[in-house]
N, C-alpha and C positions, 0 to 999 in steps of 0.2 A: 553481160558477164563483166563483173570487178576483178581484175587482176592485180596483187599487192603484195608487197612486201611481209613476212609472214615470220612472227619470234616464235613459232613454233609449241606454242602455247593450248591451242584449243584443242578437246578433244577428239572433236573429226578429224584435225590433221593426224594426231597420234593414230589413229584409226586406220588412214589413207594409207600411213610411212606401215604400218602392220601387216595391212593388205600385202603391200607391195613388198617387204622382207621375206614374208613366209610363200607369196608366188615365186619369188627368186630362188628358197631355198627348195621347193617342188619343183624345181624347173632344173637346175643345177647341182652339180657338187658342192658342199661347203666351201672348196678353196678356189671356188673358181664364182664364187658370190663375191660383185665389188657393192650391192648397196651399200648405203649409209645409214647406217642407225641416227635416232635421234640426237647422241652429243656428239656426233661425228658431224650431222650435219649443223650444229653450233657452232662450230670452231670457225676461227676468224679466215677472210680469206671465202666465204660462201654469203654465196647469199641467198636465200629463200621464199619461194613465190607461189600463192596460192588462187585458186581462180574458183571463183563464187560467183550464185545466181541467187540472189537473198543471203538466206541462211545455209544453202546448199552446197556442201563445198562440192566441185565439178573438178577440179586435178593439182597437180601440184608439179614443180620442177625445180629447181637449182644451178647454180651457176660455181663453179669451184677455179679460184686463180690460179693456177698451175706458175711453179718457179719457170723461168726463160730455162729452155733446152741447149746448154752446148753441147753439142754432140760434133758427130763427122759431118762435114759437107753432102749433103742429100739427106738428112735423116730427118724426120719429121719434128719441126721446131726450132731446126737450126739454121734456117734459109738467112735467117736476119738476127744476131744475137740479142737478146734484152727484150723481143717482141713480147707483147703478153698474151698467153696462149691461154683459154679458158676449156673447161671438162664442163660439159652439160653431166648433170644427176637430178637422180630422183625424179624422173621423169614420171607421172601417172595418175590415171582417170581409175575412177573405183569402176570396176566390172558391170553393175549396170547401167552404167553412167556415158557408156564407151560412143566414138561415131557421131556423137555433138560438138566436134570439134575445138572442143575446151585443150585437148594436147596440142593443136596444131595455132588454136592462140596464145599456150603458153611458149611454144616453141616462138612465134614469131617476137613475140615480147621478150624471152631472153634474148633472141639475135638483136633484136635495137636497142637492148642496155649495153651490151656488149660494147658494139659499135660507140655508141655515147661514151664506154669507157677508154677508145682508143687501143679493144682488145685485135688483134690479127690474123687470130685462128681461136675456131670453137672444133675439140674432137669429145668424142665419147666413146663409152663400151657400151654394149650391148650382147645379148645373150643370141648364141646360132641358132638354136633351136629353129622349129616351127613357130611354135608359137609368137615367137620373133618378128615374124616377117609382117605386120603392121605395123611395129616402127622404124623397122628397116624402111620401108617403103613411105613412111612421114619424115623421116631422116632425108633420103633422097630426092624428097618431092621440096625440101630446102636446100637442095643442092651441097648436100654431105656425100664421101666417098670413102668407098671402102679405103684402109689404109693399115700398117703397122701400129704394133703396141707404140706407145708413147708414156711418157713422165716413167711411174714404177710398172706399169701393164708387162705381162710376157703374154708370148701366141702360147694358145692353147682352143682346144678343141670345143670348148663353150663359150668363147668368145669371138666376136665380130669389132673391132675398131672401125668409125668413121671419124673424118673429117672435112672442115670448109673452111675456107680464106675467107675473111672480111672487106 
């Protein structure tokens, strides 16, 4: 498996970020969809990683820099002001593709860029659902924990926040 740096260019990726928009919008309410469309995940401030077996694209993931949180004393990002707190996105393996463990080596490959960047915490969203509980459970099994909305997030009933310290 080739994991890389990915400009979002080739038509499998387009295909993957498709899959995984129109799952999110069967899965949830419109306003409670945080994927990222293609020029959302352009913008600067991301970075974007693809995992390939030849020509096969096998999943995809992101890495988004979150501004430093000052918030109140205890609130998630504000432990240490200026820390760099990153959002995993886009996380996803095409449907038949799932259980080869392509998510759980992009997962480990964004936690060691991270790390390299001197980032302090990685949180994400994720959907409550059922159908959820496979990456809840890939989330946990890297030692992420339930947690509070964070950066713009609010609680709401289709969402699950995690987080992990670096």
């Amino acid at each position: 498996m080739n994991i890389e740096i990915d400009d979002l260019t080739r038509p499998a990726i387009h295909a993957l970020l498709n899959e995984h928009l129109q799952s999110m919008y069967a899965l949830s309410p419109p306003e409670s969809v945080h994927a990222l469309d293609l020029a959302k995940l352009r913008q600067p401030g991301i970075t974007f990683w693809s995992a390939w077996e030849g020509p096969l694209l096998l999943g995809c993931g992101a890495l988004k820099l979150l501004e430093p949180q000052l918030g109140q004393p205890g609130q998630l990002g504000s432990e240490r002001q200026g820390e760099r707190h990153g959002e995993i996105k886009s996380m996803r393996t095409p449907a038949a593709l799932r259980r080869q463990g392509a998510g759980r080596a992009i997962l480990a490959h964004i936690i060691h860029f991270a790390r390299a960047q001197s980032y302090a915490r990685l949180s994400l969203e994720t959907g409550s659902q059922q159908a959820f509980q496979p990456a809840h459970m890939l989330y946990q099994s890297f030692g992420f924990t339930v947690c509070g909305p964070f950066g713009d997030y609010v609680e709401g009933p289709y969402s699950v926040f995690m987080t992990r310290r670096l």
